[in-house]
Structures are given as C-alpha cells and as structure tokens.
C-alpha positions as CSV (number, residue, x, y, z in Angstrom):
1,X,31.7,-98.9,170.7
2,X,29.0,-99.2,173.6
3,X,27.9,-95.9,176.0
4,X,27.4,-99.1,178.6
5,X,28.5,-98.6,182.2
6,X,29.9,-96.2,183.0
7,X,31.6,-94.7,179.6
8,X,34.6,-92.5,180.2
9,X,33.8,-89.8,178.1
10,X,30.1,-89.5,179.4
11,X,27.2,-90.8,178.0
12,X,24.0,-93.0,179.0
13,X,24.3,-96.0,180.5
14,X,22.0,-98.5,179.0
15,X,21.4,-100.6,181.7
16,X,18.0,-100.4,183.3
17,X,17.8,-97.0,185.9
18,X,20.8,-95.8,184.0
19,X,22.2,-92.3,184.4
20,X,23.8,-89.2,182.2
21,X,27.2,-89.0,184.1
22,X,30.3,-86.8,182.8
23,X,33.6,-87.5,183.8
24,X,33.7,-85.3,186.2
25,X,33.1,-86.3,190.1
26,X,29.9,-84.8,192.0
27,X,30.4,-81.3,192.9
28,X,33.3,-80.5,190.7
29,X,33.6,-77.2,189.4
30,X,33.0,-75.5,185.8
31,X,36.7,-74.6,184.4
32,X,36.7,-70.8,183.3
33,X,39.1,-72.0,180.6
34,X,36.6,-75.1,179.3
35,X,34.7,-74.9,175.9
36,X,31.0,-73.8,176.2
37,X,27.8,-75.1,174.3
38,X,24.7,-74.3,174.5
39,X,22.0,-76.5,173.0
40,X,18.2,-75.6,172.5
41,X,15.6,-77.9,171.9
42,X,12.2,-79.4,172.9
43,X,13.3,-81.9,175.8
44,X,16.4,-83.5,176.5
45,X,15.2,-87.2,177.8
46,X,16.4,-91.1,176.8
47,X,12.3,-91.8,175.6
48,X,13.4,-91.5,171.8
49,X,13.7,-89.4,168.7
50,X,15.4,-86.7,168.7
51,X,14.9,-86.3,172.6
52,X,17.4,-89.0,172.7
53,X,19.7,-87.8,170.7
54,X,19.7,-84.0,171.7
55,X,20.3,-85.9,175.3
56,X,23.3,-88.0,174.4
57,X,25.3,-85.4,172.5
58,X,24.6,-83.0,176.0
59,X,26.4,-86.1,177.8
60,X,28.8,-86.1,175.1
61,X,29.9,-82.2,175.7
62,X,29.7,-82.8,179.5
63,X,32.3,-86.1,179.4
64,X,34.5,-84.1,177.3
65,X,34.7,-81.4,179.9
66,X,32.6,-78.5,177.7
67,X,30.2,-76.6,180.2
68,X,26.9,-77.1,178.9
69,X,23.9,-75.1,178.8
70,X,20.3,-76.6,177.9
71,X,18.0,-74.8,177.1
72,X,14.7,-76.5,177.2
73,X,10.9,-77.5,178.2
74,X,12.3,-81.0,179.6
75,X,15.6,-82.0,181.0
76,X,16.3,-85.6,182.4
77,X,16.9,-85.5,186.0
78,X,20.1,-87.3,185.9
79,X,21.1,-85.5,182.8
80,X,20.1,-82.2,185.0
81,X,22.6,-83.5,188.3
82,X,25.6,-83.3,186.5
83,X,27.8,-80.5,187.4
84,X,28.8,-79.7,183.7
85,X,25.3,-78.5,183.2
86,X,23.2,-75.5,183.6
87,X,20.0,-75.9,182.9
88,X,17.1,-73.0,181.6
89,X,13.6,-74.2,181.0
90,X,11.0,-72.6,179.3
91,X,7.3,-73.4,180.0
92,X,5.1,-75.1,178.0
93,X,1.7,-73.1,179.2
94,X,-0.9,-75.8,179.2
95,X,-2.4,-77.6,175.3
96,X,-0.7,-73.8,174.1
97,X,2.0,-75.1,172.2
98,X,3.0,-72.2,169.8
99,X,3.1,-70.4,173.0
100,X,5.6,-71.9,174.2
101,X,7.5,-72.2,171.2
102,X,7.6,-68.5,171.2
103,X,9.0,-68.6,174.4
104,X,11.0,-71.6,174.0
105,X,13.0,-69.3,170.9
106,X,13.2,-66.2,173.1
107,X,14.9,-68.0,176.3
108,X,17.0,-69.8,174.0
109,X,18.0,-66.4,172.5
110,X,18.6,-64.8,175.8
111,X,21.0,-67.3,177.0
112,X,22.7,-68.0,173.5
113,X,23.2,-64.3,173.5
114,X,24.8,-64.1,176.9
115,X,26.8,-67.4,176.9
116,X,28.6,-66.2,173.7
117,X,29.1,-62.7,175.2
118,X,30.9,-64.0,178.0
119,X,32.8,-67.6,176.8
120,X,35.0,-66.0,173.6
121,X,34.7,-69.6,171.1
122,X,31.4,-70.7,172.5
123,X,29.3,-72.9,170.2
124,X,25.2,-72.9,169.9
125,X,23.2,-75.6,168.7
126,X,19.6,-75.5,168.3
127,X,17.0,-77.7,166.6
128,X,15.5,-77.0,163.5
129,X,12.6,-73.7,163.9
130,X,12.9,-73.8,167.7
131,X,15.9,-71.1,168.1
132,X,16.4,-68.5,165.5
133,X,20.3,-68.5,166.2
134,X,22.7,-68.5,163.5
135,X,25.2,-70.6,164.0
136,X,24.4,-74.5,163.8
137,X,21.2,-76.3,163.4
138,X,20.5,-79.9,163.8
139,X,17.7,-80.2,161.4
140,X,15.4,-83.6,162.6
141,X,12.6,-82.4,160.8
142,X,11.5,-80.5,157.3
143,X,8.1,-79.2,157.9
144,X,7.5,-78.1,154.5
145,X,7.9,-81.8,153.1
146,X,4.7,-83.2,154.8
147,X,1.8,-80.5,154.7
148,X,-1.1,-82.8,153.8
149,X,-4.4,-81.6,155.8
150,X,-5.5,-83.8,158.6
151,X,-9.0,-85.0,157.1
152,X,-10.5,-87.0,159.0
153,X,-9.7,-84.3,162.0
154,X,-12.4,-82.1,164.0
155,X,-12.6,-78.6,161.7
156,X,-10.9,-76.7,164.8
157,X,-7.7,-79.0,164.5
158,X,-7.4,-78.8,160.7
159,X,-7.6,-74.9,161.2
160,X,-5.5,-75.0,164.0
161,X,-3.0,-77.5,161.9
162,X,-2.9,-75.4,159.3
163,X,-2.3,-72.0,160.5
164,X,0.7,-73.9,162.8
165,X,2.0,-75.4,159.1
166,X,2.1,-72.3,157.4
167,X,4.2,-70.7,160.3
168,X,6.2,-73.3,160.8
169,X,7.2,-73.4,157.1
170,X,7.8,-69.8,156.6
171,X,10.0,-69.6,159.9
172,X,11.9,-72.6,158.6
173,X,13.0,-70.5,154.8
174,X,14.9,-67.8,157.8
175,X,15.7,-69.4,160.3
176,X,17.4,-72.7,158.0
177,X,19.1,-70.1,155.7
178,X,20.2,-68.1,158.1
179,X,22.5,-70.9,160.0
180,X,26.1,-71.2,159.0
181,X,26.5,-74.4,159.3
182,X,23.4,-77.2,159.5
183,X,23.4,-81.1,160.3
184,X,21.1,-83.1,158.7
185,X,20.2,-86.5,160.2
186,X,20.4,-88.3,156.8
187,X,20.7,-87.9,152.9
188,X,17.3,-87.3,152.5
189,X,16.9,-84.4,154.5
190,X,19.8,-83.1,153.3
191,X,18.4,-83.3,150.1
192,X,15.2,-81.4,151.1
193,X,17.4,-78.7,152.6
194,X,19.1,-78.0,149.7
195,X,16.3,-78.8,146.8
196,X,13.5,-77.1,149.3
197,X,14.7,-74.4,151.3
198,X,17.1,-73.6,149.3
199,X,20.1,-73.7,151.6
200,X,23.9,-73.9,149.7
201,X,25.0,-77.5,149.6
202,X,28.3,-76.5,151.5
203,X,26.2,-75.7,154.6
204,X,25.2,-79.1,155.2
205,X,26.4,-82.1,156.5
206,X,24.8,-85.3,157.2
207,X,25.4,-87.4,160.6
208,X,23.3,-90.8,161.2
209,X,21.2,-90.6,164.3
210,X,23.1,-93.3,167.1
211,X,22.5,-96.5,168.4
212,X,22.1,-97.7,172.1
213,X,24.1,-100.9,173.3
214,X,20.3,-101.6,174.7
215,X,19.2,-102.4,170.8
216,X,21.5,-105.8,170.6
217,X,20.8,-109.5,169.4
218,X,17.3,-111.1,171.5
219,X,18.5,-113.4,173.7
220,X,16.3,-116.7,173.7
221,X,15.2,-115.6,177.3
222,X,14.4,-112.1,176.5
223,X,12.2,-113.3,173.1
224,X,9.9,-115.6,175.7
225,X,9.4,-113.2,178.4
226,X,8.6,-110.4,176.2
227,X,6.0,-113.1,174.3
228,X,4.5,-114.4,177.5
229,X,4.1,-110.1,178.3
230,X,2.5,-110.2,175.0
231,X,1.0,-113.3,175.0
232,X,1.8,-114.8,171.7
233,X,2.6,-118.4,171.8
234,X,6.2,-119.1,171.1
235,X,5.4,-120.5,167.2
236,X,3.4,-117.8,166.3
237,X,4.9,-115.0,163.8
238,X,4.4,-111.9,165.0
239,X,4.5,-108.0,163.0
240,X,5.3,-105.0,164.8
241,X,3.7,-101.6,163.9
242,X,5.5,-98.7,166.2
243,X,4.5,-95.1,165.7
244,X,2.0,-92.4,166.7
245,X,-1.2,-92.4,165.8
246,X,-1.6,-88.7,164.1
247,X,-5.3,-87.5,162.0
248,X,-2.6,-86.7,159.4
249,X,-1.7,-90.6,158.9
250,X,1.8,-89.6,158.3
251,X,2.9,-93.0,159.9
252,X,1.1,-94.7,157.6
253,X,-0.9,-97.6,159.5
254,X,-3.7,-96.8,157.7
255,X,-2.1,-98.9,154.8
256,X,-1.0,-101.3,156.9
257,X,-4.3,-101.9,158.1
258,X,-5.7,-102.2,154.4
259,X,-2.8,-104.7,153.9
260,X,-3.4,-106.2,156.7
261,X,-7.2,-107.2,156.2
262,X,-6.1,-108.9,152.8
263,X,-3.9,-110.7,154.7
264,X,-6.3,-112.0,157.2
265,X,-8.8,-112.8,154.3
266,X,-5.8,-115.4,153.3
267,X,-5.9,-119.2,154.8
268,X,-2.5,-119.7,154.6
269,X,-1.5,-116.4,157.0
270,X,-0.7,-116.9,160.3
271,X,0.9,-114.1,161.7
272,X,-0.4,-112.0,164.5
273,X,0.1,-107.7,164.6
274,X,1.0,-105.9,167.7
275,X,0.5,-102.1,167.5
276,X,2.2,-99.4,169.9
277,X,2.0,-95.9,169.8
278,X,-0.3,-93.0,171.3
279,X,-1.9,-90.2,170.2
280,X,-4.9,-88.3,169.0
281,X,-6.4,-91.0,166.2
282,X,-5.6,-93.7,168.6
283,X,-9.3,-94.3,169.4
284,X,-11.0,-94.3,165.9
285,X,-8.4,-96.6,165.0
286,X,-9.4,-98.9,168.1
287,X,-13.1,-98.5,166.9
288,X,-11.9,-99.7,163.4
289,X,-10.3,-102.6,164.9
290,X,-13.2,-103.4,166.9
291,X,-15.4,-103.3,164.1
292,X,-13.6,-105.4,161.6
293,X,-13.9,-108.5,163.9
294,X,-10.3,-109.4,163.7
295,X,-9.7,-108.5,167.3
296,X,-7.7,-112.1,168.0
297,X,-5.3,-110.8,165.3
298,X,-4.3,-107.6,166.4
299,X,-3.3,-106.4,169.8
300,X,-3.0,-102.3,170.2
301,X,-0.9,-101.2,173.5
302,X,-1.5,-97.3,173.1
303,X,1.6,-95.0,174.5
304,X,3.9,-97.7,175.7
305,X,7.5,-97.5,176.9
306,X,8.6,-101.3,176.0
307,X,9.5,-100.7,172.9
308,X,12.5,-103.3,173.4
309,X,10.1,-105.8,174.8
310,X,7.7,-105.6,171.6
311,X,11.0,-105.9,169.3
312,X,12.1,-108.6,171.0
313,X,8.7,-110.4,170.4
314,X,8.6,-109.7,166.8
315,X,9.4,-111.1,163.9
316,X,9.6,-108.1,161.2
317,X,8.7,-104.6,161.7
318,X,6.5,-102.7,159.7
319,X,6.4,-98.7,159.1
320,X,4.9,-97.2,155.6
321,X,5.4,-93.8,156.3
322,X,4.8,-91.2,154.2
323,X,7.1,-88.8,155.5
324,X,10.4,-89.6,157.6
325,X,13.4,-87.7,158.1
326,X,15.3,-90.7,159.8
327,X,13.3,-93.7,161.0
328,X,14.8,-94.4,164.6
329,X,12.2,-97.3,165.2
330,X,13.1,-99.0,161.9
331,X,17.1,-98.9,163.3
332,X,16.0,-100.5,166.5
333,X,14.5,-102.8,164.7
334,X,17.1,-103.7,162.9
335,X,19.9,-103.5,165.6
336,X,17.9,-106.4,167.4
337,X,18.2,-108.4,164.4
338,X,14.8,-107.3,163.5
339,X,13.5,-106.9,159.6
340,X,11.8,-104.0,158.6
341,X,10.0,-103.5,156.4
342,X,9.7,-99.4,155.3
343,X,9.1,-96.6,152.9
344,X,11.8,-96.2,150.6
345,X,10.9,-92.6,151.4
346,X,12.4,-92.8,154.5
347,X,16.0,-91.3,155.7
348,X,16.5,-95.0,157.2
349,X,16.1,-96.7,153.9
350,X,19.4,-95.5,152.2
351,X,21.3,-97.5,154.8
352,X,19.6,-100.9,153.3
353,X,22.3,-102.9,151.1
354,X,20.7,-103.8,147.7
355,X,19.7,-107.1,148.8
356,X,17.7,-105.9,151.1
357,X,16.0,-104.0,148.5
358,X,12.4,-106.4,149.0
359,X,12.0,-104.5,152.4
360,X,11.5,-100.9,151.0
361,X,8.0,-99.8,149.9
362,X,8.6,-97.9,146.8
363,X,4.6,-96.1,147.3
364,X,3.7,-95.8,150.8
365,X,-0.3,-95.8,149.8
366,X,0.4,-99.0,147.5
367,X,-1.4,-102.0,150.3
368,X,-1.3,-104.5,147.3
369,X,2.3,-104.3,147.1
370,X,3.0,-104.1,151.0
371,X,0.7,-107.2,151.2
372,X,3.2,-109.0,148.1
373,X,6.2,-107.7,150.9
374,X,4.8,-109.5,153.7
375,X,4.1,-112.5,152.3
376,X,7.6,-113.0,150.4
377,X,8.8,-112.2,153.8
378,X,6.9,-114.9,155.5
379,X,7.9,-117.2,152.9
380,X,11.6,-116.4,153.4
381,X,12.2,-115.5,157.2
382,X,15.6,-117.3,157.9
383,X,17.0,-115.5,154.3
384,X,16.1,-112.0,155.7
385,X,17.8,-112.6,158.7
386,X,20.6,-114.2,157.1
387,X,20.8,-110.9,154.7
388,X,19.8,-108.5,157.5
389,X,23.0,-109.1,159.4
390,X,25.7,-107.4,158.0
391,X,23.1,-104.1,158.0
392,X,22.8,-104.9,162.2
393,X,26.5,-104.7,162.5
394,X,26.8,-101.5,160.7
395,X,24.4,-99.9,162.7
396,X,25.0,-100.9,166.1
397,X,28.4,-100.0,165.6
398,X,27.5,-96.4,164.9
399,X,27.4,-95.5,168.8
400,X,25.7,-92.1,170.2
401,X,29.3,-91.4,171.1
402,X,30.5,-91.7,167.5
403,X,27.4,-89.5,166.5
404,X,28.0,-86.9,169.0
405,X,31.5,-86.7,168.5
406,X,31.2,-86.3,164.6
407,X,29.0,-83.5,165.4
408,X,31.4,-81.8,167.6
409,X,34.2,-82.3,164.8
410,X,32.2,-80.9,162.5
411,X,31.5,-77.4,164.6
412,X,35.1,-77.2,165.1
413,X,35.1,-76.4,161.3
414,X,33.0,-73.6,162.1
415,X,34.3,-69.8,163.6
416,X,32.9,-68.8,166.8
417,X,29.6,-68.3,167.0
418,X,28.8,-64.3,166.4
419,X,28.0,-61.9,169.6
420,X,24.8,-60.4,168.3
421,X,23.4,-57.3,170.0
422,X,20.1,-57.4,171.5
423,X,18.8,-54.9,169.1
424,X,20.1,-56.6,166.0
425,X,18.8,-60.2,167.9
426,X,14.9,-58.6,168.3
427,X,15.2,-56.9,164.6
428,X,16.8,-59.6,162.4
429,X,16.2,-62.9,164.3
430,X,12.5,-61.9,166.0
431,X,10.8,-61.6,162.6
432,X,8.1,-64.0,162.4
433,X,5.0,-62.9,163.8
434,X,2.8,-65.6,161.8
C-alpha cells in the first residue's frame, strides 16, 4: 500500500511539496463523540527518524477521524493546518536542551492530564524519556545500550555528555517500567527492554518503522541526474555513508574510514565514497580527509536533505554502527534497490534473509573484515541485487499506514488511559531531579 496522493485515510503524500491531509474537509469540526490521542514527542516533521514516523502515525489518527493532540517542540505546518489537530509546543530555550526536555515532559503532562480528564477512552503516546505518562511508550531509543564517553570531545562536552547520560538512563528504569503497554521499533530493542530495563515481556510489542512510496526502484533518469548532481561519471561505483557525525562515533564512519584507506591503497578498487550527514565532528573529520590526500575519492556534503538523490547515485550503502535501535537509512537503502551493508547489531539487520548474510558486520570495530565485505561486494554486484530483491519488496510493502495502524490495534488492547491527579502526577511521575 502507498500514502501517495491523496490517501483516504490520511497520510503524507510523497510527491514533492506534499502535505499531511485527514479526511476531513478544511474547517470541519472536531466530533465530541470521536476517539482522542495525544502524542508527545521531540518534533513531528517528514525530515526522518522517528520525526517521520511520530508525524505519519499523527496523520494516521487524524484520517481516521481521532482528534489529535501533539504535543511538541516542532510540528509540520501542513501537519499543524489540519483541523483534527491541536497543537501545544514547548520551547526549546536556546543550546539548553535538558531545559527544554524538562519542559517538554511537563507540557506534555499538563495536556495528557486534561485530555484524559475530559475525553472518557482517550489514549497517550509518548516517546521513550520525553513524557513520564503511563500508558504507552514508543521506545526509538535505549539510552542505557550506548554510553561510551565521547573522547575525542572538548572536556566540557564529555562532562556535559555524561551528566545528560546518567539522567537519561535513570529516568528511562521509571519512566519505561512504569508504562502499561510499550512499542518497540524492532527485536532488538525489545530485547534491550526486557534484558536491560527490566520491563515484563508481555509489555512489549514490536512494530517495524514504515516505508515511503518515495523510497521505490531508481529510475534510469533519476540515477543520471542525481550522478551529474554528484558528479560521478555514469561507470563509476559509488558507496554511500549516511549518518551524523557525533564525538561519540556511534555511526561508526570512523571504521569506514579505516576500511576505506585500505581500500584505496588497492590498484584494483575503483569505487568512489560520498558522505552526508552534519554534526559536531563533522569538521575534524573533513580535516582528516583533507590530510590523507584522497580528496578525489571522497566527497562529504555535510547536513543535506537529498538523501534520495545520494541513494539513487549509489551503488551499496554502508553504516557500521555501533549502536542502532532501527536503521531507517539502511531501509531506504534498500527500498531503492540499494545494498547495504550494516552492523549485525542493528534493529534493521534481523529483516536480512540468510543469503544476505555477507552484508552484516558481525564487529562494528572489525575494518579488515568490512574491507573483505566491500570487496566481495564489488566482485558480485549483479548477485546482491539479484538477492536483495525479495528483501525490497518486503519492506516497501510495509507502508507508514500499515505501521500506524498496527500501532493503533495494538492500544486498543489496552484500557483507557488512567485520570491521574495533579498531586499524584507531580509526586509519582515528577521524580527525577538528576
């Protein structure tokens, strides 16, 4: 099933300047007798992660008639216009990010609080440690499964990232157990949930993260105009690296880079890198690059928001994390017919058939063997796409829609959400002061 144009039970449409649009007309007004949700979390936008899905399961509710309230730093405009929704923002005050979490948990609170008080049978869903609200979290992210220290940060961010990975990991043991019902976004993190923090098998379920109908097969057009963007000539092979570029080296393109100098060194490689993704490491990493003299072999973008247009270039995608929940880039990848090659580690890599087994990284610190990947994958491009297509189908056919609604038919399980008192709300649910 595709959310394009126009979907009848709401949902993104993934043609370019697409819109959020319920199935409601302009203006219409919110039904006393409709279901109510209210969902909390960081932003609500189509730019990816778990913005995008928190965003499509909003347009979900909305097409299905619910009356939905977002609670939220971020809320896409088009997403914000339709009449099923009410928005509440909280403010992110400046580079204080724990600030606004605080805030982020209290709003979230408030307005759970007074939804449920009002709407007998309303349902809230918030996002991991952002809301302590006990009724059903969507868990994206287990911050107590990647704690390494940031070494090769400034002293004031590793003190900064620790004292913010300490309170994160303590807030997660209440606020995780306290839910009656948690999502996981795949077997792994179900896993850490239950092995971790110690939450009762029974509480959790696992649903897949979506696909767009915007990740489909490259069209012969599409692969030379995102080449000539790029400019790679049309015979070269071309790797993809797309993720952020953290001091903690979670992503894991610092062994990709290690891999990727042997690689070089060879005579008989011939493939070029392209590298997206921001953030605060970004510019050692371009110093790096600068410095090992293979500038004509690798092209960094920074923060981009052509994703598409890089994985239509490419020819495999590469990500050796060392922690991932999921791995949306690896599924876009692979929805546009793209190999990827990533951590077995990863939530993504239990969707991989057996065959496809030569793609997952057993050690995501292991460059030897990464290098041994790439070059049997070099050696054997038309049998990886051959064996990647059955995996392609399976995931492009897993919609946002179906996602979203197996979220909602897995609340309906679930008994209203409790009416907590404000008192018991401060006293139980306000606990965490680190």
């Amino acid at each position: 099933m595709s959310l394009a144009g126009g979907n009848p039970q709401g949902g993104w449409r993934d043609s370019p300047g697409g819109d959020w649009r319920g199935s409601e007309p302009p203006g219409q007004p919110a039904r006393s007798d409709a279901p109510a949700w209210v969902l909390v979390a960081g932003d609500f936008h189509r730019a990816g992660g778990m913005d995008r899905a928190n965003a499509e399961l909003a347009a979900y509710l909305c097409g299905t008639g619910a009356d939905v309230h977002l609670v939220s730093f971020r809320v896409d405009p088009d997403l914000e216009s339709n009449p099923r929704v009410q928005v509440h923002l909280a403010r992110r005050a400046g580079a204080a990010h724990f600030l606004g979490q605080r805030q982020l948990d209290r709003l979230g609170r408030a307005v759970a609080g007074d939804v449920v008080a009002r709407r007998p049978g309303a349902r809230v869903l918030v996002n991991g440690v952002n809301c302590a609200w006990p009724d059903i979290n969507w868990v994206h992210y287990v911050h107590r499964e990647w704690m390494a220290s940031p070494s090769q940060a400034p002293l004031w961010f590793r003190v900064k990232h620790g004292i913010d990975t300490w309170s994160h990991a303590r807030k997660e043991l209440r606020v995780l157990r306290s839910a009656r019902l948690l999502i996981a976004n795949s077997e792994r993190t179900r896993s850490d949930l239950i092995r971790d923090v110690g939450v009762e098998p029974e509480r959790v379920r696992t649903v897949y993260l979506g696909s767009g109908s915007e990740w489909q097969s490259i069209t012969p057009d599409r692969r030379v105009a995102a080449r000539s963007w790029l400019g790679v000539p049309a015979d070269r092979p071309l790797a993809a690296f797309v993720g952020a570029f953290g001091y903690d080296s979670r992503k894991g393109f610092d062994t990709l880079w290690t891999a990727w100098e042997a690689l070089c060194a060879r005579t008989d490689w011939d493939a070029d890198l392209v590298v997206a993704g921001g953030g605060r490491a970004l510019a050692r990493w371009r110093e790096v690059i600068d410095r090992s003299g293979l500038g004509s072999r690798v092209r960094i973008l920074g923060f981009t928001d052509r994703v598409a247009d890089i994985l239509a270039a490419a020819d495999v995608l590469v990500s050796p994390v060392r922690y991932e929940s999921y791995g949306l880039n690896v599924q876009e990848a692979i929805c546009c017919g793209v190999p990827a090659i990533v951590s077995r580690g990863a939530g993504v890599a239990e969707r991989y058939s057996p065959d496809l087994a030569d793609l997952l990284l057993p050690n995501p610190d292991d460059a030897p063997d990464l290098v041994a990947r790439m070059l049997r994958w070099r050696g054997q491009i038309d049998e990886y796409l051959r064996r990647l297509r059955p995996l392609t189908a399976t995931l492009r056919n897993w919609t946002w829609r179906d996602m979203a609604a197996q979220i909602v038919t897995v609340a309906e399980t679930l008994e209203p959400s409790p009416v907590l008192s404000r008192s018991r709300t401060r006293r139980e649910l306000d606990g965490d002061r680190g």
